[in-house]
C-alpha positions, -999 to 999 in steps of 0.1 A, spaced: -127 -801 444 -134 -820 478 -108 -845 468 -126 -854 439 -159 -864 462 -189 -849 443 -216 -845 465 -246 -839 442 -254 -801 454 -261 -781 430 -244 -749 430 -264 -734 403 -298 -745 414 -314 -715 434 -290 -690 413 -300 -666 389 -273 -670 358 -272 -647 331 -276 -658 300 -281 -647 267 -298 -669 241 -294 -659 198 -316 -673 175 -302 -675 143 -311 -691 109 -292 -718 95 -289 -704 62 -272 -674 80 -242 -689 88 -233 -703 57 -219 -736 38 -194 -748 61 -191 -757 101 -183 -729 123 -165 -720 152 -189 -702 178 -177 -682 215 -186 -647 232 -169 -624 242 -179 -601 268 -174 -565 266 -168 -537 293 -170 -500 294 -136 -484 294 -155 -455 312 -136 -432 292 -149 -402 277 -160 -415 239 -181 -443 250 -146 -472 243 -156 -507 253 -128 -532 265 -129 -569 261 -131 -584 297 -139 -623 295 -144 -650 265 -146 -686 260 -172 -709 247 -170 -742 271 -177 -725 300 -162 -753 323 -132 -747 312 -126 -714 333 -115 -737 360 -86 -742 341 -79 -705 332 -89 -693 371 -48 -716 376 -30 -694 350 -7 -665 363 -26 -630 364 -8 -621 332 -15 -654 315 -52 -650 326 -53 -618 313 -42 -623 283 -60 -657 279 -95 -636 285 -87 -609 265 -78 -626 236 -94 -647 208 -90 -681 201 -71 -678 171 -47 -675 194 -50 -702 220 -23 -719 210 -5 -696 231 -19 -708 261 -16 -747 254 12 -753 279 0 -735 305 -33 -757 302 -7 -785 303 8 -778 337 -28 -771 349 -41 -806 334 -9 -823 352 -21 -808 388 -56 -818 384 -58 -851 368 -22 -863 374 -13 -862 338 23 -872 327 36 -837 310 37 -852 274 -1 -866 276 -11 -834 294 0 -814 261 -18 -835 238 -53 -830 261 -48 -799 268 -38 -797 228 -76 -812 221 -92 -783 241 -79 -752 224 -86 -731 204 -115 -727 229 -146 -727 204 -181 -749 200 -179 -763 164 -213 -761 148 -222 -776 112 -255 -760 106 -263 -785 80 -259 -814 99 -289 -827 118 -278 -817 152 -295 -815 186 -329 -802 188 -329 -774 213 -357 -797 241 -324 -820 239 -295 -796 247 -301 -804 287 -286 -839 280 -261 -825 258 -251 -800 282 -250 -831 305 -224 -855 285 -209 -828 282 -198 -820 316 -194 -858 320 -163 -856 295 -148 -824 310 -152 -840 343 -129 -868 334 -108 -849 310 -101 -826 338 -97 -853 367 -78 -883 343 -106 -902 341 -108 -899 380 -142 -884 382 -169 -891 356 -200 -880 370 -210 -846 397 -239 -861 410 -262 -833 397 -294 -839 382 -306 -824 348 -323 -788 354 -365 -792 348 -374 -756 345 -358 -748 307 -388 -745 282 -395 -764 251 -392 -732 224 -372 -704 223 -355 -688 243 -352 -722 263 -345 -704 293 -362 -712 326 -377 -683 344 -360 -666 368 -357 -677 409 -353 -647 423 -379 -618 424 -373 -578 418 -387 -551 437 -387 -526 410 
């Protein structure tokens, strides 16, 4: 983390990221707030076609606090569902407790706050308009920047990305080019 020195550089900024974007009606999702994440699925490369589940989450900043679990809590924190994150609270904990300086007890409440790992979503409250999810996605970093770091770090320096589009699928066009 360069001793907590953010630099600015963007990381992201001449990369390609995959992304996939759902558009999906309100009225679809029903009366009450939901719980959104992925899941992303592999191919057992079995005979049969079996897919295996190889990565999850929803807040995708917090993989930096799942890449500091053991392999087998990592594993299992991937594979799973976050029904049953509270499995993995303490281990977020001792995680929160290297990288902010958290006392243990304070660290399990935060890291208590952060699971299970889904994006709440009321789909009949009046929410952010898809031009404004670039700021969201901005605040949002902001807080899991000081979450993370204890209040330490509040801001990475990076500027808001100018290339998303105004309707769907919001997603700038690509920076790199194919040959075929």
């Amino acid at each position: 983390m360069n001793n907590l020195q953010f630099t600015g550089d963007d990381y992201f900024a001449d990369q390609d990221v995959c992304s996939i974007v759902l558009e999906v009606p309100n009225s679809a999702l029903g009366p009450k707030e939901v719980g959104l994440w992925h899941r992303t699925l592999v191919s057992a490369g079995g005979p049969g076609g079996d897919w295996v589940q190889a990565e999850r989450g929803a807040r995708p900043l917090q993989f930096f606090l799942v890449v500091g679990l053991t392999g087998a809590e990592r594993d299992a924190y991937l594979t799973g569902e976050p029904a049953d994150d509270i499995h993995f609270v303490a281990a977020f904990a001792h995680a929160l407790e290297h990288t902010g300086g958290y006392t243990p007890e304070e660290a399990r409440r935060v890291a208590g706050t952060m699971l299970p790992e889904i994006l709440s979503y009321d789909p009949h409250a009046h929410g952010v308009l898809p031009r404004q999810w670039p700021d969201a996605h901005r605040r949002r970093r902001r807080c899991f920047l000081a979450i993370l770091t204890n209040g330490k770090v509040t801001e990475d320096k990076v500027g808001p990305h100018g290339d998303l589009l105004a309707e769907f699928p919001y997603l700038g066009p690509s920076r790199t080019t194919s040959d075929g």
